[in-house]
Backbone as CSV, one residue per row, in Angstrom:
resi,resn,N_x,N_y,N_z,CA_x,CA_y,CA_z,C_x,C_y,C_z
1,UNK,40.255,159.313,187.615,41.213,158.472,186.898,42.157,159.392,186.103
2,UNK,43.811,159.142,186.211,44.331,159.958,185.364,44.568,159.848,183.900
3,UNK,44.196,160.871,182.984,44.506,160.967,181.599,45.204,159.683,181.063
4,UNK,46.410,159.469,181.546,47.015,158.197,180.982,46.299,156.858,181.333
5,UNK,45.753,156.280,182.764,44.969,155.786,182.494,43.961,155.569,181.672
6,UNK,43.152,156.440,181.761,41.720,156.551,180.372,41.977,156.225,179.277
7,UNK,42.973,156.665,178.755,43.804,156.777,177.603,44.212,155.739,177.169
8,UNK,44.932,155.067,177.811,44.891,153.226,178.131,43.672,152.667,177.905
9,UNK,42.692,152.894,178.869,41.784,152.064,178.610,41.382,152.259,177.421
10,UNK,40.766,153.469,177.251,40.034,153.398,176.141,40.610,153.001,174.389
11,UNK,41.846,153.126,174.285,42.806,152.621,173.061,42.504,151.069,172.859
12,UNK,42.246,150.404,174.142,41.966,148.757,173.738,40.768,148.381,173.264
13,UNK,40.977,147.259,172.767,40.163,146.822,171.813,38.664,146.445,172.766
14,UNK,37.387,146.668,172.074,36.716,146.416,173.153,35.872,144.888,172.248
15,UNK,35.759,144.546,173.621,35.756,143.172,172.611,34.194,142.127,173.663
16,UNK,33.475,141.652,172.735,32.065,141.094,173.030,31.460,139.788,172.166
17,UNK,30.743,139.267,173.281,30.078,137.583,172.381,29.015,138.283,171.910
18,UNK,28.256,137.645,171.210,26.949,137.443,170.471,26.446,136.009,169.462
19,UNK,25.777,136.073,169.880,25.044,134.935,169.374,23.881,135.345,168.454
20,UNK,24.326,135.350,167.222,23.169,135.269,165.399,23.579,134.513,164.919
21,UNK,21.961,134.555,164.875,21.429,133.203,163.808,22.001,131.951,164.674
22,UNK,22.223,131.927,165.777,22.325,130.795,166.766,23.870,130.733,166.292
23,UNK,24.758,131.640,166.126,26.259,131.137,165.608,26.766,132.192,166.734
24,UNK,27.660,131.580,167.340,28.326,132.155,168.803,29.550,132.865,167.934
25,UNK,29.774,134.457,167.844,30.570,135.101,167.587,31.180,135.930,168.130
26,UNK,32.718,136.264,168.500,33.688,137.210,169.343,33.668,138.298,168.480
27,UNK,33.815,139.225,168.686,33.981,140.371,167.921,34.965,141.509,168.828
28,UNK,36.098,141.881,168.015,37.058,143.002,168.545,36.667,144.004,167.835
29,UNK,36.008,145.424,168.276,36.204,146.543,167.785,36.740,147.492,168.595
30,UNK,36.551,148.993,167.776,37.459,149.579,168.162,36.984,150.944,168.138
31,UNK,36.784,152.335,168.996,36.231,153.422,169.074,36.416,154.107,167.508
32,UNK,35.520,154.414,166.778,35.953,154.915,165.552,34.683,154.330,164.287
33,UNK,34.235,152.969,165.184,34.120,152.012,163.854,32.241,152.137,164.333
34,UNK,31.186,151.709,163.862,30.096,151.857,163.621,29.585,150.739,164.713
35,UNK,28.942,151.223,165.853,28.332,150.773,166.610,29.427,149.617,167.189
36,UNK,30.411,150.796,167.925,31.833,149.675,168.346,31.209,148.715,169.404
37,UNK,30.416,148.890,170.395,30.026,148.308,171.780,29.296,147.071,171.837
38,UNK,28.203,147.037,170.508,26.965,146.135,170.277,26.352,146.233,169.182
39,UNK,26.112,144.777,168.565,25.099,144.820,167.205,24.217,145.829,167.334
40,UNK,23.890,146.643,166.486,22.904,147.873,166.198,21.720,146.830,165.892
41,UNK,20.896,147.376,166.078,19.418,147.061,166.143,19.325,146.776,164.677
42,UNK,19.420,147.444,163.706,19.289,147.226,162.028,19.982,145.969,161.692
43,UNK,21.268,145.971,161.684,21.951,144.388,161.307,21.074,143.188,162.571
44,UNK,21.135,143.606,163.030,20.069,142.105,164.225,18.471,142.024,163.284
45,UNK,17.660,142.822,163.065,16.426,142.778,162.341,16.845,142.165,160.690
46,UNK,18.125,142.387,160.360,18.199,142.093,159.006,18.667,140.883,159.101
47,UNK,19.615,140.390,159.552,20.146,138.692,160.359,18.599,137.929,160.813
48,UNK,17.892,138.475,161.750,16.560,137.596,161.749,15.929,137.244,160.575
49,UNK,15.819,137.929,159.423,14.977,137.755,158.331,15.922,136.938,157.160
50,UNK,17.112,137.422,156.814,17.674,137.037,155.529,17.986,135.342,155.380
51,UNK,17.697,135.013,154.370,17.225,133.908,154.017,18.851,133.377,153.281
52,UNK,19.291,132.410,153.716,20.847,132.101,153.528,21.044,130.813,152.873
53,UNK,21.247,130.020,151.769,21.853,128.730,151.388,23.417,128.335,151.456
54,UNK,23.258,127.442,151.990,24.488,126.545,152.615,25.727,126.879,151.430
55,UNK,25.275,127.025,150.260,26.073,127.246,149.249,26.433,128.369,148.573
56,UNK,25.862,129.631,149.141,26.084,130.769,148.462,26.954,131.508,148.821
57,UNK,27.741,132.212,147.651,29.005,133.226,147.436,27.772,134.238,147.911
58,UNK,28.792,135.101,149.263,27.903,136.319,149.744,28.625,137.760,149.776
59,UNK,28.295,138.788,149.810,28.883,139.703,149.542,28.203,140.344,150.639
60,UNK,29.051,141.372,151.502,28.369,142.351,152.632,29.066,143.349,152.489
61,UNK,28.305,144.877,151.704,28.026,145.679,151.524,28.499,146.464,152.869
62,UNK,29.786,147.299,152.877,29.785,148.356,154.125,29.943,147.247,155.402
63,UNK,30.776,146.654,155.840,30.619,145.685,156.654,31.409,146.044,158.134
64,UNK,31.615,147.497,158.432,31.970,147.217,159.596,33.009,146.479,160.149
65,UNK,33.048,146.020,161.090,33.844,145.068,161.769,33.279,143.718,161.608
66,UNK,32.237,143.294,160.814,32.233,142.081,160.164,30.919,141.314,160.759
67,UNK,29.512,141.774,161.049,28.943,141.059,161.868,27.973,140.248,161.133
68,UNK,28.021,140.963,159.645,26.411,140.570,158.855,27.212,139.551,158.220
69,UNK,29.070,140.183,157.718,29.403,139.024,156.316,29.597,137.861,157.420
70,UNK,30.306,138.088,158.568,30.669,136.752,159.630,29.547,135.535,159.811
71,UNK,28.109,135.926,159.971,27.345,135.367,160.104,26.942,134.369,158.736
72,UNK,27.137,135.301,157.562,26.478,134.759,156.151,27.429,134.075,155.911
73,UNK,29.153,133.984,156.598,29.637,132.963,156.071,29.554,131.662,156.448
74,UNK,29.493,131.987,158.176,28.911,130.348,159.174,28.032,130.123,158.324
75,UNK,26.291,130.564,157.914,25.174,130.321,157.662,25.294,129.697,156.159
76,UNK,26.888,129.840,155.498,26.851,129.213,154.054,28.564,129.001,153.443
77,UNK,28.799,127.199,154.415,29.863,127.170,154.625,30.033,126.931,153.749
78,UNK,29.444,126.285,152.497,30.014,125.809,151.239,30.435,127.057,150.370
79,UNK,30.581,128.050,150.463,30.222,129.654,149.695,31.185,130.178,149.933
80,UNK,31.892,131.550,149.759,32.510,132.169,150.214,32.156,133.805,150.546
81,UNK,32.711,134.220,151.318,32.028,135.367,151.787,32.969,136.572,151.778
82,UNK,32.477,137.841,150.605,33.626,139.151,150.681,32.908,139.828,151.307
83,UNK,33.519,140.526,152.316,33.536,141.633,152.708,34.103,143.160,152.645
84,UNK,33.508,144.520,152.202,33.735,145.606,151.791,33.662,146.652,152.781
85,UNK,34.409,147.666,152.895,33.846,148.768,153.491,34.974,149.620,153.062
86,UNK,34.829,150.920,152.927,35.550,152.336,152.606,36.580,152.763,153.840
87,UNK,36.638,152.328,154.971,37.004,152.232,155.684,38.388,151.284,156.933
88,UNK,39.483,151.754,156.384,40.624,151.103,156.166,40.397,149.842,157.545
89,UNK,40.130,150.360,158.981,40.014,150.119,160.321,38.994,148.846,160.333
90,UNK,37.973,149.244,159.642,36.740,148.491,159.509,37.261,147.212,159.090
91,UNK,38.035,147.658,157.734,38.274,145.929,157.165,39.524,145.574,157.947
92,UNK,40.597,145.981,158.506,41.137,145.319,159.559,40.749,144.295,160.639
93,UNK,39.337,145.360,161.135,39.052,144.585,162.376,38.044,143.687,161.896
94,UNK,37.283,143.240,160.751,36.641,142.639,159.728,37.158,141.200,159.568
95,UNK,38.863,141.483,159.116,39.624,140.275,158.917,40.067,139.860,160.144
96,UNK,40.064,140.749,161.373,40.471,139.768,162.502,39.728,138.890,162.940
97,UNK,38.567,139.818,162.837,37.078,139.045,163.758,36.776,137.244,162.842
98,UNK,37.582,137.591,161.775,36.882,136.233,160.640,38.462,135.547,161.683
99,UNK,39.258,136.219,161.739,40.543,135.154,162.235,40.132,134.568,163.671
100,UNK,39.896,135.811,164.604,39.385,135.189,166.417,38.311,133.819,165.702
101,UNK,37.188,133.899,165.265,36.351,133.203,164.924,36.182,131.889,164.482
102,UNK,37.851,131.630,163.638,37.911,130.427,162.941,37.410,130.405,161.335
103,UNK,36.947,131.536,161.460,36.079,131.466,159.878,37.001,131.990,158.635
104,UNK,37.155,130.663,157.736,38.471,130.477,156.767,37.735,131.269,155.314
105,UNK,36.134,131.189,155.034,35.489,131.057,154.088,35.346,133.139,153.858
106,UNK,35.784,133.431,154.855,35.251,135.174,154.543,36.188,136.163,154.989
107,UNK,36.480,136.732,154.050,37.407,137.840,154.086,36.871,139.243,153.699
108,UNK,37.748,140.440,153.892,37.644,141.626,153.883,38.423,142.625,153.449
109,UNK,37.972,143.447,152.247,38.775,144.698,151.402,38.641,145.946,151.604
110,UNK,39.156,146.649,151.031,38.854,148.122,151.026,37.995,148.049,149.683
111,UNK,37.313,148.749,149.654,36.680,149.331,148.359,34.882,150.218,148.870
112,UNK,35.123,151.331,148.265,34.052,152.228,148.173,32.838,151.270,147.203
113,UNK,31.953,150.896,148.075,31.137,149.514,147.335,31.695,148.956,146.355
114,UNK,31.266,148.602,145.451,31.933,147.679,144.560,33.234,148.308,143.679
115,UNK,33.359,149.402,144.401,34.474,150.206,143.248,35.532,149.095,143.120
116,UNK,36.369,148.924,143.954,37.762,147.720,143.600,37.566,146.811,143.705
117,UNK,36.588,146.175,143.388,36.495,144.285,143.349,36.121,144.372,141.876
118,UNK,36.637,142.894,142.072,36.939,142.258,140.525,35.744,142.447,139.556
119,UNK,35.497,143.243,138.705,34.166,142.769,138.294,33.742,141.283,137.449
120,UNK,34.726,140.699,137.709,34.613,139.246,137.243,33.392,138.378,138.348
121,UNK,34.086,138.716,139.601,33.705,138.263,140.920,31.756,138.034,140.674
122,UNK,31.096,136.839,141.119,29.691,137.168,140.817,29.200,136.835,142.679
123,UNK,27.462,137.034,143.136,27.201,136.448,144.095,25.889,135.634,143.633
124,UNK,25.701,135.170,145.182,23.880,134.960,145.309,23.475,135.592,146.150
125,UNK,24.199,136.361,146.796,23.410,136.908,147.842,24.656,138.042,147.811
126,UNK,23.611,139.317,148.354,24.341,140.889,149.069,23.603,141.277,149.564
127,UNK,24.066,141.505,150.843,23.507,142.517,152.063,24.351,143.671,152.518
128,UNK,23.178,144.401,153.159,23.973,145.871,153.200,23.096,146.357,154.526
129,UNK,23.530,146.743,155.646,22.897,147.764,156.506,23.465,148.899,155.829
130,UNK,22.774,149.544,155.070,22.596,151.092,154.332,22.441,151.874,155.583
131,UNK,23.739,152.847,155.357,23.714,154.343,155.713,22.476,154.804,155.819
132,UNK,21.893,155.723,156.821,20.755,156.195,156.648,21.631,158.095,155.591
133,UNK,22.532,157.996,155.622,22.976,159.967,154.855,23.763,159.078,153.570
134,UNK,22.917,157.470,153.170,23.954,157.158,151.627,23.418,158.357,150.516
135,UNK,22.119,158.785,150.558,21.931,159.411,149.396,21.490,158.929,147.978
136,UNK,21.202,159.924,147.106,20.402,159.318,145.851,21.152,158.836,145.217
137,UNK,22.540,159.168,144.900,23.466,159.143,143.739,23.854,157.887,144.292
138,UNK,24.238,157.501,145.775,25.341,156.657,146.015,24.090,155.389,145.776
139,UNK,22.931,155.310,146.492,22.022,154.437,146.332,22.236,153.926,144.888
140,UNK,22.058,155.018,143.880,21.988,154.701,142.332,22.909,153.551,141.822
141,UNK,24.285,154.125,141.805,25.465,153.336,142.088,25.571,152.266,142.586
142,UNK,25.359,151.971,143.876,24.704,150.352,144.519,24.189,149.860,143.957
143,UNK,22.958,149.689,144.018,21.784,149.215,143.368,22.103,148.447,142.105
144,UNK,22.594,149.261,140.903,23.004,149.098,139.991,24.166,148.180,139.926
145,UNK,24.933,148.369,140.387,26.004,147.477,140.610,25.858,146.076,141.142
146,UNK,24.870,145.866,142.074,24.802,144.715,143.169,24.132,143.822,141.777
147,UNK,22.970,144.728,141.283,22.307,144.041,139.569,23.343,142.765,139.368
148,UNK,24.384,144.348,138.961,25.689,143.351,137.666,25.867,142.681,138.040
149,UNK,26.328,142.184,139.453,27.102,141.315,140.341,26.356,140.084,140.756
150,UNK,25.086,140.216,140.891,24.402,138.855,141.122,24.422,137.699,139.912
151,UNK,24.066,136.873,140.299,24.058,135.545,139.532,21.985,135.608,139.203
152,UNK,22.078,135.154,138.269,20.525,135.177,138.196,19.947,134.415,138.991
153,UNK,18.682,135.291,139.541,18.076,134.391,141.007,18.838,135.272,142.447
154,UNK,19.768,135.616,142.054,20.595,136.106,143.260,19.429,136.927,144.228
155,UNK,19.901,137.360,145.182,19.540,138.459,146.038,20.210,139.171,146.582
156,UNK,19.360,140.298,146.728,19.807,141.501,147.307,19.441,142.001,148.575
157,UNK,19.443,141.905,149.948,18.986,142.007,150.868,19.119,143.550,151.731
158,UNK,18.894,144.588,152.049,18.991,145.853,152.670,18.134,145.739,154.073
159,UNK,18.758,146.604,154.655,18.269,146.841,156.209,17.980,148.723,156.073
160,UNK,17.370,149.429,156.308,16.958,150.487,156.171,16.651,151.515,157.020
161,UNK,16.696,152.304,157.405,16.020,152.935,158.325,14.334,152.850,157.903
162,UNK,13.348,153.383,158.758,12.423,152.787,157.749,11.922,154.039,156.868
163,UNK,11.854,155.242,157.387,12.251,156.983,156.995,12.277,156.927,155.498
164,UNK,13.276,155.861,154.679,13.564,156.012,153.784,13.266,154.510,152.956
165,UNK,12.078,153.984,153.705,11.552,152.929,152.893,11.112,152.794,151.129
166,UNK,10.430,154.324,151.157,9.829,154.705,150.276,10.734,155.025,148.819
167,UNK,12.144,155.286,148.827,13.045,155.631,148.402,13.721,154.091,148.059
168,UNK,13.938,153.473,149.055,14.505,151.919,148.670,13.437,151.108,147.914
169,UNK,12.315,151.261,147.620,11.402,150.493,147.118,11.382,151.069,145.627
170,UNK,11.635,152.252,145.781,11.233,152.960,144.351,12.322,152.470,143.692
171,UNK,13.709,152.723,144.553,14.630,152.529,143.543,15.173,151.409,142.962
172,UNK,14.929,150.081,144.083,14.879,148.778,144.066,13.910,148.340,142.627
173,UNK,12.764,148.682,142.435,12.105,148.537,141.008,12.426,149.143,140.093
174,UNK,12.394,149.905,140.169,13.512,150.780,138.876,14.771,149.659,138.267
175,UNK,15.467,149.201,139.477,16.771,148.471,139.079,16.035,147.088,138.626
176,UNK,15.489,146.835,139.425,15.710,144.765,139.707,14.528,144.468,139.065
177,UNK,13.195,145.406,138.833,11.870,145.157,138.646,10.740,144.535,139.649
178,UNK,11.711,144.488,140.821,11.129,144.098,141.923,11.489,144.380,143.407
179,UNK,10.358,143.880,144.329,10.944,144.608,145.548,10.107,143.846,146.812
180,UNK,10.410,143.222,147.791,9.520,142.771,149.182,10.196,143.476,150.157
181,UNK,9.052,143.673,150.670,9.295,144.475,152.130,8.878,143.346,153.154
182,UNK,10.388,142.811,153.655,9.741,141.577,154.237,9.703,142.136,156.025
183,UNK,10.189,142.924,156.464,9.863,143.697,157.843,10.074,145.032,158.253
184,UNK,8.716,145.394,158.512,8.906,146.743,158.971,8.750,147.418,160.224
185,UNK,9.955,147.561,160.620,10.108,148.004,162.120,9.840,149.297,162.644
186,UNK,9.540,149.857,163.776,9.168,151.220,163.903,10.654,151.958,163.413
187,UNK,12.110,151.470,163.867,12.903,152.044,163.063,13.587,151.254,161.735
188,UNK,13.220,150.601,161.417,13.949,149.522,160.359,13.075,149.205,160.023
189,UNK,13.733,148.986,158.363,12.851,147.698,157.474,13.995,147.110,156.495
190,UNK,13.513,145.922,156.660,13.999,144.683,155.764,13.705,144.482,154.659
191,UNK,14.233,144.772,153.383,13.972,144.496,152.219,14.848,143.350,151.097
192,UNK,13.578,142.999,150.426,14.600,142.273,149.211,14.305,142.420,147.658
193,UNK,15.702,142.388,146.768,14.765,142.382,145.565,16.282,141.411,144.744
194,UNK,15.140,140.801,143.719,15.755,139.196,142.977,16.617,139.747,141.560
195,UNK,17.295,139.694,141.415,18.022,139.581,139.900,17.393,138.385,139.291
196,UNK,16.153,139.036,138.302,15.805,137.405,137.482,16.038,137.339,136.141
């Protein structure tokens, strides 16, 4: 195939169904962006477990091209749903995927976790497929922040490698005073901990 061909192809958007949490979703990504081809195994294990009300303001932590906040917003139409990532491309293709989709309730910013959102802004729920190279400091920072940001009762939901279970649990009590390890996968685990 010649150069300009390839070149062609590969510049377009590559684009795929999926079906979470029984909600039929299109998704356009794009070479560059975090597991452009197919849900990664971590956001699918963390979507099976996280526990969603029809009414909750949700927040998704690092969101990619939009697969965890897209879902939490179908799963809680009364709510509204922000989406974050550091990553200019990400929240582009973030806000398209909420546009292909129909989904009016969830949108998408730039901001290095909670750095540029409002700190007015509160949730009930934040999820995050965590970086497995986030680190101590940036963890610290999270953690702490997601605290401020919940509504009491809120939750905090993480997907993990599981490598670094031991590290999300410690630091999860430290912050919240609490911590469930609600699945642990040979590579993933599912965690939660409550703002009470």
């Amino acid at each position: 195939m010649p150069a300009d061909d390839y070149l062609r192809r590969i510049r377009q958007d590559i684009v795929f169904t999926e079906s979470l949490r029984d909600q039929q979703l299109s998704f356009h990504t794009t070479w560059g962006l975090f597991s452009p081809r197919e849900i990664d195994e971590g956001t699918r294990l963390l979507l099976r477990h996280i526990e969603v009300n029809a009414g909750d303001d949700c927040f998704d932590l690092g969101c990619g091209y939009g697969p965890i906040g897209l879902t939490l917003a179908r799963l809680a139409p009364a709510g509204q749903t922000l989406m974050v990532d550091k990553d200019f491309m990400a929240v582009e293709y973030a806000n398209r995927n909420a546009e292909v989709n129909g989904i009016n309730n969830a949108r998408a910013m730039l901001s290095n976790a909670f750095q540029h959102v409002d700190p007015k802004l509160k949730f009930d729920l934040i999820a995050s497929n965590v970086p497995a190279k986030v680190g101590k400091e940036l963890l610290a920072i999270i953690l702490h922040d997601a605290h401020a940001r919940l509504r009491p009762g809120g939750r905090l939901w993480v997907v993990s490698i599981t490598g670094l279970r031991r590290l999300f649990e410690r630091e999860m009590k430290a912050v919240f005073g609490n911590y469930d390890k609600v699945k642990q996968g040979r590579q993933y685990t599912v965690a939660v901990a409550v703002r009470e």
